[in-house]
C-alpha positions in Angstrom: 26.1 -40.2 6.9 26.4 -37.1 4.9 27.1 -33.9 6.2 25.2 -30.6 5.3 25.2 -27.1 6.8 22.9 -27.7 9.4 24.6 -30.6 10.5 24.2 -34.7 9.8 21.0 -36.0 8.3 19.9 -38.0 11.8 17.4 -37.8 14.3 19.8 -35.1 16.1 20.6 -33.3 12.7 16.9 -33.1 12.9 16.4 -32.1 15.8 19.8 -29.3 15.1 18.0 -27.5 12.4 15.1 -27.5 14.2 16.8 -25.5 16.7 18.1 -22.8 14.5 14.7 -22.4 13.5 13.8 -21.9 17.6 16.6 -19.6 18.1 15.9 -17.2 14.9 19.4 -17.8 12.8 17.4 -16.8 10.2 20.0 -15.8 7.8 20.5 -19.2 7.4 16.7 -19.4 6.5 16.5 -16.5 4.2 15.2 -17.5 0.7 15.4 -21.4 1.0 12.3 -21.2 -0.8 13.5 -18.7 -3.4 14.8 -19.7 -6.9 17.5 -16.9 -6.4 21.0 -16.7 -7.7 22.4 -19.4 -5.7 19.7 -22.0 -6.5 19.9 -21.0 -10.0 24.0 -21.6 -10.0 23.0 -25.1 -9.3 19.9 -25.7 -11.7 20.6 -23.9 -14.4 23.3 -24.2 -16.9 26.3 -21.3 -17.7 23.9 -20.0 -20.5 21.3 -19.9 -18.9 22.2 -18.3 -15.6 23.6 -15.2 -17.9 21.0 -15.0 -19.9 18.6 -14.5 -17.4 21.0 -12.0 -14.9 20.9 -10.2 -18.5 17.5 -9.4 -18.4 17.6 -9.0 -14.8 19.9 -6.1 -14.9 20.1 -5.3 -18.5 16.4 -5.6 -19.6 17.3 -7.8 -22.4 14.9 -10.3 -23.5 15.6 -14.8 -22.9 14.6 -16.3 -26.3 12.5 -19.8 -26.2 15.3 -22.0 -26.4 16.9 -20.1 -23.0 13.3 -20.3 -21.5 13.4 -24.2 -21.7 16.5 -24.2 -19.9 15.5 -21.7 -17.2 12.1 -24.0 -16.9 14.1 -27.7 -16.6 16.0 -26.4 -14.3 13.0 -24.5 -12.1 10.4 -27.6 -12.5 14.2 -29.9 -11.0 14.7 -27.1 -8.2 10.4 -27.2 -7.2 10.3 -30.8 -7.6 13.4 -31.1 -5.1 11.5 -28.6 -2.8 8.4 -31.1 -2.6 6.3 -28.6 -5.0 3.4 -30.5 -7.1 2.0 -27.7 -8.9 2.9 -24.5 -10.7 1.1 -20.8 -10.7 2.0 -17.9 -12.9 1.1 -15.3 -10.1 0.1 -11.6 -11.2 -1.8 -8.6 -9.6 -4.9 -8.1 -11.4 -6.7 -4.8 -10.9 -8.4 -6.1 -7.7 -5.8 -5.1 -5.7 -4.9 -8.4 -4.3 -3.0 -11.1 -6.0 -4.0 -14.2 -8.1 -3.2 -17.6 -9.2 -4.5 -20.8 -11.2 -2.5 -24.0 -10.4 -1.2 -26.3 -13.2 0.1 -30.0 -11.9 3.5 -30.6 -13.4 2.1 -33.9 -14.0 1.1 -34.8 -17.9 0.4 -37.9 -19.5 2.7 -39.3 -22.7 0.9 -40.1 -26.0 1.9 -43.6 -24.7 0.1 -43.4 -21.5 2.8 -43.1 -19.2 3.3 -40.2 -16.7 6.1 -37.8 -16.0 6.3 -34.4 -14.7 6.2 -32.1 -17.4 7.4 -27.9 -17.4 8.8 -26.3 -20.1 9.7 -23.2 -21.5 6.1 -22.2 -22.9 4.9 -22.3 -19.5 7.3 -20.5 -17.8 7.2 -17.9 -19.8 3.3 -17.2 -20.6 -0.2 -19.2 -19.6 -3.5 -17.8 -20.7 -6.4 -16.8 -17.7 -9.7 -15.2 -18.1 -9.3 -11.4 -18.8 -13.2 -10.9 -18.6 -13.5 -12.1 -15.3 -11.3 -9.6 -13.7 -11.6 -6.0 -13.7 -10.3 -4.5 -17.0 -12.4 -1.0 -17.1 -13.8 -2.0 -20.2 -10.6 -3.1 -22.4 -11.8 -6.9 -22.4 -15.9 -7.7 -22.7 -17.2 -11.2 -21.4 -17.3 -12.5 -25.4 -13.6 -11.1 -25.3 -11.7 -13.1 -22.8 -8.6 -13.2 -24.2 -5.6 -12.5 -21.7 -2.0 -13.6 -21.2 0.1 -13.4 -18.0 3.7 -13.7 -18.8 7.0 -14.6 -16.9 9.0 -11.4 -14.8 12.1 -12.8 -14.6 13.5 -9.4 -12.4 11.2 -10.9 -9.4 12.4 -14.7 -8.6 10.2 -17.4 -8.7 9.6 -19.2 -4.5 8.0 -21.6 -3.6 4.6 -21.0 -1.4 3.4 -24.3 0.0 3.3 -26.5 -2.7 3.3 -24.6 -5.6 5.9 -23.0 -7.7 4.7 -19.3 -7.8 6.2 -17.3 -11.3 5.6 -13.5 -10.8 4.3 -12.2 -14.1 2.3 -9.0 -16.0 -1.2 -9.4 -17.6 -1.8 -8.1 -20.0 -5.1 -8.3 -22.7 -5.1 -9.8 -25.7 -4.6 -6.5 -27.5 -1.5 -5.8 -25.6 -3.0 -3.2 -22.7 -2.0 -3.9 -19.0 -4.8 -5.5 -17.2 -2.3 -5.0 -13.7 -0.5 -3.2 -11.4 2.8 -4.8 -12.0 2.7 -4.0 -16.0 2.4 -0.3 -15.3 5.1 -0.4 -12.4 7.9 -1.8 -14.5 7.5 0.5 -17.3 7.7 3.5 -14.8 10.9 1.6 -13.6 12.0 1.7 -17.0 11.4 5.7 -17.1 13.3 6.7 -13.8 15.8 4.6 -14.5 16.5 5.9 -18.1 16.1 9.3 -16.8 17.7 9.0 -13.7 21.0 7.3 -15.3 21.3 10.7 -17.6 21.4 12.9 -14.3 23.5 11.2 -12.5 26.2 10.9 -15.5 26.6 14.5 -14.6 28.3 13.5 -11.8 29.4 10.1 -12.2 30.0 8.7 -16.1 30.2 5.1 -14.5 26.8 5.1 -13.1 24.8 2.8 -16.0 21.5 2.0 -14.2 19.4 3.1 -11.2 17.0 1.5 -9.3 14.2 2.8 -7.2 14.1 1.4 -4.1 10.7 0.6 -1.9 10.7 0.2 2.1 7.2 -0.1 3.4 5.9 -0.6 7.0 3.2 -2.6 7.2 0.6 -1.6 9.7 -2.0 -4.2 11.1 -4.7 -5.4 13.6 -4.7 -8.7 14.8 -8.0 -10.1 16.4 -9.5 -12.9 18.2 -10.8 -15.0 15.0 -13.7 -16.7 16.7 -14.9 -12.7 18.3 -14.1 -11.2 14.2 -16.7 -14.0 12.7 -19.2 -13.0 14.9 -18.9 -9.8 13.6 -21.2 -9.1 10.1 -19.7 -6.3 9.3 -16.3 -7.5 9.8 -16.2 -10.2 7.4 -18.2 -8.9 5.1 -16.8 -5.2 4.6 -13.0 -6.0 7.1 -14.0 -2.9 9.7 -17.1 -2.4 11.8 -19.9 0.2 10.8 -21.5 0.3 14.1 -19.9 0.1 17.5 -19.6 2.2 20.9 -16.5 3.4 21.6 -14.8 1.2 24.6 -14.1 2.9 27.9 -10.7 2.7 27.2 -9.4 3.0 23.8 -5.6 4.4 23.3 -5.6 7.3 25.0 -3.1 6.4 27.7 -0.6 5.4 25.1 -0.1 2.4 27.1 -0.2 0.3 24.1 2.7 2.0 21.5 5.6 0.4 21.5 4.9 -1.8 24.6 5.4 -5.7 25.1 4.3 -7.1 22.8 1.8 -10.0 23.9 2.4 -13.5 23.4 -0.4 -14.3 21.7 0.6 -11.6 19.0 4.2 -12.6 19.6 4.0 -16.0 19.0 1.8 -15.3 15.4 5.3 -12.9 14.6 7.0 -15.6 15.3 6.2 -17.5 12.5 5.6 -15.6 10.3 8.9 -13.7 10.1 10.1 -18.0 10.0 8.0 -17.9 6.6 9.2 -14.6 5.1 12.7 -15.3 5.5 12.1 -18.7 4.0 10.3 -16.7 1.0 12.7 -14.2 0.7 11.2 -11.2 2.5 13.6 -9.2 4.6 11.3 -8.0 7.5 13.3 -7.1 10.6 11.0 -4.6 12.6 7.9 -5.4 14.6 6.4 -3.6 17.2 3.1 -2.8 19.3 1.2 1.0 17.1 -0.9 3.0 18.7 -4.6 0.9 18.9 -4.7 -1.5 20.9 -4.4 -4.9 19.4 -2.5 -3.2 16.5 1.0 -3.5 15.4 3.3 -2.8 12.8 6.0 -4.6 10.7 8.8 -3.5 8.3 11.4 -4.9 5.9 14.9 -4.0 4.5 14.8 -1.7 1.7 14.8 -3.5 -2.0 14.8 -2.7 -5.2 10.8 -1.4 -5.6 9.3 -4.4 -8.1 10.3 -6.4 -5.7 9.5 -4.9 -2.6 5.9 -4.9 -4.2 5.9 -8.2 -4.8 6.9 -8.9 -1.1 4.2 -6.9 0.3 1.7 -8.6 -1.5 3.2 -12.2 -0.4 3.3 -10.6 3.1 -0.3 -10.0 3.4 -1.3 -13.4 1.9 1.1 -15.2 4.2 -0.1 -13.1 7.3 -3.9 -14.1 6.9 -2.8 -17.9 6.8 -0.5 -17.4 9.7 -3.2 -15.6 11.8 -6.0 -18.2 10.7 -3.6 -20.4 12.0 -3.0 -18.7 15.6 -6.8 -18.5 15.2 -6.6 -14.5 14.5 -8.6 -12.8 12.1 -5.6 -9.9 10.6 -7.2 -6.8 9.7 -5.7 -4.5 6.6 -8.8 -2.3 6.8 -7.7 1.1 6.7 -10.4 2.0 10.0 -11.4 -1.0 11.2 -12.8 0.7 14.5 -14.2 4.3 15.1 -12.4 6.0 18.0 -9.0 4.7 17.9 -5.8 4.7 14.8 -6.2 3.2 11.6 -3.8 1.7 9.9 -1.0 2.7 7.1 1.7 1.6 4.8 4.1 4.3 5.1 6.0 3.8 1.2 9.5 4.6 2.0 11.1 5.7 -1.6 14.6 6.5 -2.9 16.7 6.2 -6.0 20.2 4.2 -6.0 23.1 3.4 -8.5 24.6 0.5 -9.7 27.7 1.8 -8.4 26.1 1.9 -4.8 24.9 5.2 -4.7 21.8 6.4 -2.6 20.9 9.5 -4.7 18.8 11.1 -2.0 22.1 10.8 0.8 24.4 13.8 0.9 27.5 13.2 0.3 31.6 13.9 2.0 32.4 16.5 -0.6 30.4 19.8 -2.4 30.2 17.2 -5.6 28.4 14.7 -4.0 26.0 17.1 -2.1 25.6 19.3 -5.5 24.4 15.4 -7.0 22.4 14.9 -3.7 20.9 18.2 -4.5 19.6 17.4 -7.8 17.6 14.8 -6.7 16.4 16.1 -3.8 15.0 19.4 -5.6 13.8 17.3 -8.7 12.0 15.2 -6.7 10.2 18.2 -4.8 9.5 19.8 -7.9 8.5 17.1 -9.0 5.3 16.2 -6.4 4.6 20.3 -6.9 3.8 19.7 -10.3 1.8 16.6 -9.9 0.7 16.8 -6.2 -3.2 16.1 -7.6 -2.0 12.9 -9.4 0.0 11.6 -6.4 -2.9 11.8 -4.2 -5.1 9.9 -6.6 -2.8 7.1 -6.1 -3.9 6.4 -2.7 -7.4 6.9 -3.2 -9.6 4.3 -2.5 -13.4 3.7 -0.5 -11.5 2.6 2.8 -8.6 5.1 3.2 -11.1 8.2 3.0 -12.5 6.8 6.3 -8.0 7.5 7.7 -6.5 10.4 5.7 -6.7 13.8 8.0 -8.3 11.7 10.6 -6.1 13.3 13.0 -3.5 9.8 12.7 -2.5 10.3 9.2 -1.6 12.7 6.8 -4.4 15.0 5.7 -5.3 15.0 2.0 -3.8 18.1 0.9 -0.4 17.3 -0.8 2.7 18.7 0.9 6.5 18.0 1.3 8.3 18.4 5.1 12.1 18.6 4.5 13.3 20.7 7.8 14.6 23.6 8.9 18.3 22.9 8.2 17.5 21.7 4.1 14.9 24.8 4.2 18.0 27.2 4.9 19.8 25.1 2.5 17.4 25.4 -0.4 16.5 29.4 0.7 20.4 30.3 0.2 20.7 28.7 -3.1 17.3 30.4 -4.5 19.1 33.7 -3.5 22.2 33.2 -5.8 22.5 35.6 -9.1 21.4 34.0 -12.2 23.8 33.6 -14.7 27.7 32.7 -14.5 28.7 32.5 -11.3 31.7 34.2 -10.3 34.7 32.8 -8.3 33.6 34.0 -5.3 30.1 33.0 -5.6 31.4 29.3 -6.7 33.6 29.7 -3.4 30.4 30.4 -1.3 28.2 27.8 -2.9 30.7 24.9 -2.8 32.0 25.5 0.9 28.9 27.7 2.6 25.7 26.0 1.0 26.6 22.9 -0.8 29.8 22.0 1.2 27.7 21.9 4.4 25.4 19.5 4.0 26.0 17.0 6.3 27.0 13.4 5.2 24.1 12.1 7.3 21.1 13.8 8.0 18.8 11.1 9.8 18.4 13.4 12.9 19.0 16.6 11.5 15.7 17.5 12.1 12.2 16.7 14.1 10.0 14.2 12.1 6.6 15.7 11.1 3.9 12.7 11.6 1.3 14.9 9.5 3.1 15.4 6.7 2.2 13.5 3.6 5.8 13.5 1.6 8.1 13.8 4.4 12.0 13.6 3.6 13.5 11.8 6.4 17.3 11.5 6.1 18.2 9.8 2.7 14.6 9.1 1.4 11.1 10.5 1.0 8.7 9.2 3.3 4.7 9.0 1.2 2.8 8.5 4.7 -1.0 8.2 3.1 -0.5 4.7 1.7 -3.7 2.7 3.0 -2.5 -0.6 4.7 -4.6 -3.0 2.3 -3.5 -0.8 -1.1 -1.0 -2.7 -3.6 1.8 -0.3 -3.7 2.6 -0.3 -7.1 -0.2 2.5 -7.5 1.7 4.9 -5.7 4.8 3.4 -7.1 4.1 4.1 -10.6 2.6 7.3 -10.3 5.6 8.5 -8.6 8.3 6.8 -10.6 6.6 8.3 -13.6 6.2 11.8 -12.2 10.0 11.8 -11.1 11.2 10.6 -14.2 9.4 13.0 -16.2 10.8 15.7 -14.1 14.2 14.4 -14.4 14.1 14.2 -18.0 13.0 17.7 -18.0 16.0 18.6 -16.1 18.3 16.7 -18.2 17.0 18.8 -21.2 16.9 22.4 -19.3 20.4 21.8 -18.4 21.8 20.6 -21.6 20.8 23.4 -23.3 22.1 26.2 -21.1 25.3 24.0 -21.9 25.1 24.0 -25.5 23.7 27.4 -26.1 24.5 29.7 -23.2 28.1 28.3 -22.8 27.8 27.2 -19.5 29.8 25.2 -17.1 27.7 21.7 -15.8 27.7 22.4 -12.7 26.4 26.3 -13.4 23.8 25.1 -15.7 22.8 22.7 -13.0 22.8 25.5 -10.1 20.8 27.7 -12.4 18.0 25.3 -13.0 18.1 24.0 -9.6 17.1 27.6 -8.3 14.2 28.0 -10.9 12.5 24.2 -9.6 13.3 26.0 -5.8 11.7 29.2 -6.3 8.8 27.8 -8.5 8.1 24.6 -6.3 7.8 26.3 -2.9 4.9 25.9 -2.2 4.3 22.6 -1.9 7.2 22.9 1.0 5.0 22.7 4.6 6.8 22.4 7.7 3.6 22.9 10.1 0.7 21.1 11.4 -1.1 19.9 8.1 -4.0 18.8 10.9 -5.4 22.3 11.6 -7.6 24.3 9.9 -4.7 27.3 8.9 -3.0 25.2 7.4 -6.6 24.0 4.9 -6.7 28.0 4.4 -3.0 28.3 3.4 -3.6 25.5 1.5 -5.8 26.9 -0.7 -4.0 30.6 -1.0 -1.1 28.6 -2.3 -3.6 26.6 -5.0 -2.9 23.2 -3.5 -5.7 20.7 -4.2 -7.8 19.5 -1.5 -9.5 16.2 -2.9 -11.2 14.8 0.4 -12.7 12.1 -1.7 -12.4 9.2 -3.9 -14.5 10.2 -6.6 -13.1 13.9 -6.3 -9.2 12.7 -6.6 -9.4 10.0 -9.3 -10.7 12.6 -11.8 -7.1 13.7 -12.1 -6.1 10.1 -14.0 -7.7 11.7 -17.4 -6.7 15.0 -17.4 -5.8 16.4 -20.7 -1.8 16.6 -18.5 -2.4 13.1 -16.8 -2.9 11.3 -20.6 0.0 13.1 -22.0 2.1 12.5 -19.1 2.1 8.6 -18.7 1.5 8.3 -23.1 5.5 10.8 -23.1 6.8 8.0 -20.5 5.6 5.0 -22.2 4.1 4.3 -18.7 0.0 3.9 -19.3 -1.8 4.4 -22.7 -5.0 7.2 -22.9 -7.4 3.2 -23.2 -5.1 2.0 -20.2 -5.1 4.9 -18.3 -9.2 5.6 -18.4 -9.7 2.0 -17.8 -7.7 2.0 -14.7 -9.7 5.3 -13.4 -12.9 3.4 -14.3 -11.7 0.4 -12.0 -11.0 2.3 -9.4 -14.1 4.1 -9.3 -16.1 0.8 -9.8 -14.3 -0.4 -7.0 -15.4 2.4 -4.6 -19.1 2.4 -5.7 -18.9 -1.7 -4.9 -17.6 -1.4 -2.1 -20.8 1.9 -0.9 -22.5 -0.9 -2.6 -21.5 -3.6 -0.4 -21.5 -1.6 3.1 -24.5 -0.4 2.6 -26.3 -3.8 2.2 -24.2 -5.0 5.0 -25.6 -2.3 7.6 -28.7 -2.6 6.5 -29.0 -5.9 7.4 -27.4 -5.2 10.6 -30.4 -2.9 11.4 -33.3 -4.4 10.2 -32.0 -8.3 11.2 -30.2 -7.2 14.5 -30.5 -3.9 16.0 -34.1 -3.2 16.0 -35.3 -6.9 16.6 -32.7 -6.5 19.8 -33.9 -3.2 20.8 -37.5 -4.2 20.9 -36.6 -7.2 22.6 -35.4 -4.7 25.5 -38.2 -2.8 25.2 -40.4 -5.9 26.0 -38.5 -6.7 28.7 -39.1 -3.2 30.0 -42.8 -3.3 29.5 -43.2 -6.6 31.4 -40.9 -5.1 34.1 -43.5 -2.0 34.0 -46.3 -3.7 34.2 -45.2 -5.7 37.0 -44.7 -2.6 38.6 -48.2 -1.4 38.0 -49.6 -4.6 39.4 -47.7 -4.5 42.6 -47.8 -0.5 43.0 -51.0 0.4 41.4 -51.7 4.2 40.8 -48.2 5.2 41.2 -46.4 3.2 39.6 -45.6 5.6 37.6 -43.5 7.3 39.8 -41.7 3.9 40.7 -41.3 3.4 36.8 -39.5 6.4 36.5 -36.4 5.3 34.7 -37.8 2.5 32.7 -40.0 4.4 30.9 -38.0 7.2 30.4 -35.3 4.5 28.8 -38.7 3.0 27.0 -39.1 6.5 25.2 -35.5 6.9 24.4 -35.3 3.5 22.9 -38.2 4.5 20.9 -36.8 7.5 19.7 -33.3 6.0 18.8 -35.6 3.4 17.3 -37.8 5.8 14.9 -34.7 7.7 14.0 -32.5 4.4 13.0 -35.4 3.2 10.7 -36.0 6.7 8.9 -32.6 6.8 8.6 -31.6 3.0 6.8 -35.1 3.6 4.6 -34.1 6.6 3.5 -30.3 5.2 2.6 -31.6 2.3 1.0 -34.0 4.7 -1.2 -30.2 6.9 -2.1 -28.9 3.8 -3.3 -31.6 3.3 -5.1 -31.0 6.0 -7.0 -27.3 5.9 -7.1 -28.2 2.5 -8.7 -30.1 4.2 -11.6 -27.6 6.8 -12.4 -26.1 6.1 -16.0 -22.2 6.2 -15.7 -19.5 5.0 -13.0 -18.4 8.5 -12.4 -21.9 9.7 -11.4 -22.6 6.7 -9.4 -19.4 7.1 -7.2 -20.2 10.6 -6.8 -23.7 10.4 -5.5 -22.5 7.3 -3.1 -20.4 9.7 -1.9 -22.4 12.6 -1.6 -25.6 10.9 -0.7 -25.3 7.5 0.1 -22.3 7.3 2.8 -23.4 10.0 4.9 -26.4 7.9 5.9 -23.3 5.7 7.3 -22.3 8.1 9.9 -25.8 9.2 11.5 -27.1 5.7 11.6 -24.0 4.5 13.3 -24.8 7.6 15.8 -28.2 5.9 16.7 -26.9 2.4 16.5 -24.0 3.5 19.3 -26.6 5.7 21.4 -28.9 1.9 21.7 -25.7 0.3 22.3 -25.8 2.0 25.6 -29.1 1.9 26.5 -29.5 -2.3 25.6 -28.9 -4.5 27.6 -25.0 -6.2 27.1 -27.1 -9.9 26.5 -29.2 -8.8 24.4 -26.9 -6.3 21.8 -26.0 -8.4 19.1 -23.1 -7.7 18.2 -19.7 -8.4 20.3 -18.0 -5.0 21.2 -15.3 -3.4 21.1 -14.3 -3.9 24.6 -14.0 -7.6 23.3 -12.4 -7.1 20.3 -9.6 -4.6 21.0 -8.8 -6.2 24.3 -9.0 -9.5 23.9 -5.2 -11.1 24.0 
């Protein structure tokens, strides 16, 4: 019988792998149902396999002839894997992912059947562009769109399908994605980063940004979510009491975790290493029945890519452990919402993490021109950056007291702050030998290797630098992080190329020595970019008055921070960097802000229902119940009764006035939508849910919790929170 790595093909071979799979050897797991390198060495011929590491690492292009190759030898791999059908899988501008499975099967002119793949398509398939968001770029007549092949992000194997991670793009060429956008911003930083870091290193020919995100979650009872309107309709609840006790003994953070929830992490980290995705951490977060989950760092198209997967594969695994996962930003009032903490940095092909000091003054001097570039960098665009994490749900978290507050800022410690404060005070100019002496072995030269724990971390901080990497903490939990991806690949490489320039010239014209030139631009970005440095609380309200001294934006909103995306500085920003055309660009911001007046759209209906349909039928259902209890009263106590029915009628009255109150207040919202409805343009629309619609959301909620209280717990209709936050 023959042998394999997991042992002899028999019952007890069987029963061997099995085992690993029990006692998590899971690097002997990881990617089985990837078409990476070491499938591909077997599939794919000599030619092939170079051609397409080419355009992995090189950017080059695989002609037809090489994409019938690459395809025989995926369609042998899939069918080997027990896959049926094929998917080219993209990220439309939904947010989520998508995918329209093809059979390999065909039929032969003949008659006969074989299973058919080839190198048309692999490399591009043709789905409906007017049936997905496109801000206007494709029309209903005009439904012309292509997806097509990404060879830098392997093909796997979900199920039975062979899933192909590719753009889409319309007809007329404009990205109709997220993934479109987020390579060509790849393309920028890595062009611009290469030149940099030349200065320092002349082997360094590509650099890759590099993605770790942490994936924050709640898992709940499926059968307790479903009963739930407002939780499967808009994924959080818009009315519900507060439980007794929520998270304020901390008893839940980082404690064991439960089996229930154990056993669902189980398998699922079983299914990402067999798909490729590197998660290692998982632990209990702060809310109860929440918890967290991160990966090893990868190169950032891919890391996106995982995340996406992730969050597909979670909800099946749940459903399976009959959970219901929860990606809503603020699922439940009272207690944490969730994040995805995008941790970002830039590294070689020689190795290299760009943002990690270094053993000698050379290596910190190249540390430091990241490090400042990137600062100046979210100084210049610190209104654009925020836009990319705008969205309907994540307004309810950011300066919520649990995640970063709106206002842009960068926390980089007290030890880099003393750093970056001794080189602003060097004299312009040529530096003399002393002052070269100082800088290399007093400023530069002490920088240590490592700086991990150099400092305290600062949890309110939006752009945190924490060790060898910037930490961008208001990522919403459910948002496809290649929107803050781009926009920060783009804004980075900009401000690198600026650099590059700036430097060159005090080179070529002022005479300069590199690393002089280098100093003396470095101290310009330091002194002009301070004030987007914050070390402090960014919760209280100081730091929303400093804030606006130092001419920081303050977009509380959705509507308010996506007005940045067409900015006269925005279009000529992303148009210089090849990232997003001026049509692309106001597309996507018409998308986004379609998006947020659906979803007002959606919530609204949803809690109006819940009133109308639930809340007031249940709450005069009490009240009835009251009355016949008063009136029994009456019978039996005659003229003072009253005094008897002391309490019942004073909870009668309050029920009535909770009741009056929660009608006004849904009647009167439904009558601002209305009128939101009516309003001409998207941008007005999402303005005036904002401003007058969603308020409504709050002070019903406040009557709808007060009757909570008062209702009997058989006859509310809706399960609470006690149930679905403690439930194990």
């Amino acid at each position: 019988m023959a042998n394999t790595r997991f042992g002899a093909i028999t019952e007890s071979g069987k029963r061997s792998h099995s085992k690993i799979e029990e006692t998590g050897r899971r690097s002997q797991l990881f990617g089985q149902q990837v078409f990476n390198e070491e499938k591909m060495l077997q599939f794919l011929t000599k030619e092939a396999l170079e051609k397409v590491k080419s355009a992995i690492f090189q950017g080059s292009k695989i002609d037809r002839k090489i994409a019938d190759q690459v395809a025989e030898g995926m369609k042998a791999w899939a069918l080997s894997m027990g896959a049926t059908h094929y998917t080219h899988w993209f990220q439309p501008l939904t947010g989520s992912t998508a995918e329209k499975h093809d059979a390999f099967f065909d039929i032969l002119p003949d008659g006969r059947a074989m299973e058919k793949f080839g190198g048309a398509q692999l490399v591009q398939q043709e789905p409906d562009a007017s049936s997905f968001p496109s801000g206007g770029i494709r029309n209903t007549f005009e439904a012309r769109g292509y997806t097509a092949w990404d060879p830098t992000s392997p093909a796997f194997i979900y199920k039975t399908t062979l899933c192909i991670p590719t753009i889409f793009v319309a007809y007329t060429g404009e990205a109709l994605d997220n993934k479109a956008p987020l390579l060509r911003a790849l393309h920028a930083i890595d062009e611009a980063a290469t030149g940099v870091a030349q200065y320092f290193d002349k082997n360094v020919r590509k650099v890759y940004a590099t993605l770790g995100w942490e994936q924050e979650y709640f898992l709940i009872d499926k059968a307790l979510a479903k009963s739930r309107l407002d939780l499967v309709l808009t994924g959080r609840t818009m009315v519900g009491n507060a439980a007794a006790k929520g998270q304020q003994l901390d008893d839940h953070y980082f404690g064991v975790i439960p089996a229930r929830a154990l056993s669902f992490m189980s398998d699922l980290e079983k299914q990402c290493t067999k798909l490729g995705i590197p998660v290692k951490t998982r632990h209990n977060e702060v809310a109860p029945n929440q918890f967290e989950l991160a990966p090893v760092f990868e190169e950032a198209n891919l890391s996106v890519d995982h995340n996406l997967l992730l969050m597909d594969v979670m909800e099946e695994i749940a459903d399976r452990h009959n959970f219901t996962v929860l990606f809503h930003e603020k699922p439940f009032a009272g207690v944490n919402g969730s994040g995805k903490h995008n941790n970002w940095s830039l590294a070689t092909d020689t190795g290299v993490n760009l943002l990690s000091p270094g053993s000698t003054p050379m290596k910190n001097l190249q540390f430091l021109t990241f490090f400042v570039n990137t600062i100046k960098a979210v100084d210049t665009y610190e209104e654009l950056l925020r836009s990319s994490i705008a969205s309907a749900s994540n307004d309810h978290r950011l300066g919520a007291n649990e995640a970063p507050p709106a206002i842009l800022s960068i926390f980089i410690g007290k030890q880099l702050s003393d750093v970056l404060d001794e080189l602003e005070g060097v004299s312009q100019g040529k530096l003399s030998p002393q002052e070269k002496t100082e800088l290399k072995l007093n400023v530069v030269g002490k920088i240590p290797e490592i700086l991990l724990d150099n400092t305290d971390r600062n949890r309110t901080s939006p752009f945190a630098f924490t060790g060898n990497k910037f930490e961008m903490r208001g990522v919403g939990s459910k948002t496809n992080c290649a929107k803050p991806m781009t926009i920060l690949n783009t804004i980075v490489a900009k401000q690198l190329s600026d650099f590059k320039k700036e430097v060159d010239a005090l080179i070529g014209k002022k005479n300069l020595k590199k690393d002089e030139a280098v100093f003396n631009v470095l101290r310009e970005y330091i002194k002009t970019s301070k004030r987007i440095r914050f070390d402090g609380d960014g919760y209280g309200d100081e730091w929303q008055d400093e804030a606006r001294k130092r001419k920081l934006s303050n977009n509380k909103n959705t509507p308010e921070a996506l007005q940045v995306l067409t900015s006269k500085d925005s279009i000529a920003l992303f148009k210089e960097m090849g990232v997003l055309s001026e049509v692309e660009l106001k597309a996507h911001q018409e998308v986004e802000l379609d998006a947020y007046v659906l979803h007002m759209q959606i919530e609204g209906r949803v809690l109006s229902e819940m009133v109308y349909n639930h809340i007031i039928p249940a709450a005069i259902g009490y009240q009835n119940a009251l009355l016949e209890n008063v009136r029994g009263l009456k019978e039996v106590y005659g003229a003072v009764y009253n005094k008897v029915a002391e309490s019942q009628l004073n909870i009668l009255e309050q029920i009535g006035e909770h009741l009056g109150e929660i009608k006004k207040q849904t009647d009167e919202m439904n009558a601002a939508r209305r009128r939101a409805n009516a309003l001409s343009t998207v941008n007005k629309k999402a303005q005036a849910y904002c401003d007058n619609v969603k308020p409504f959301f709050e002070s019903i909620r406040e009557q709808s919790d007060k009757l909570e209280k008062l209702i009997s717990d058989e006859l509310w209709p809706f399960t609470k929170y006690r149930e679905l936050l403690f439930a194990k």
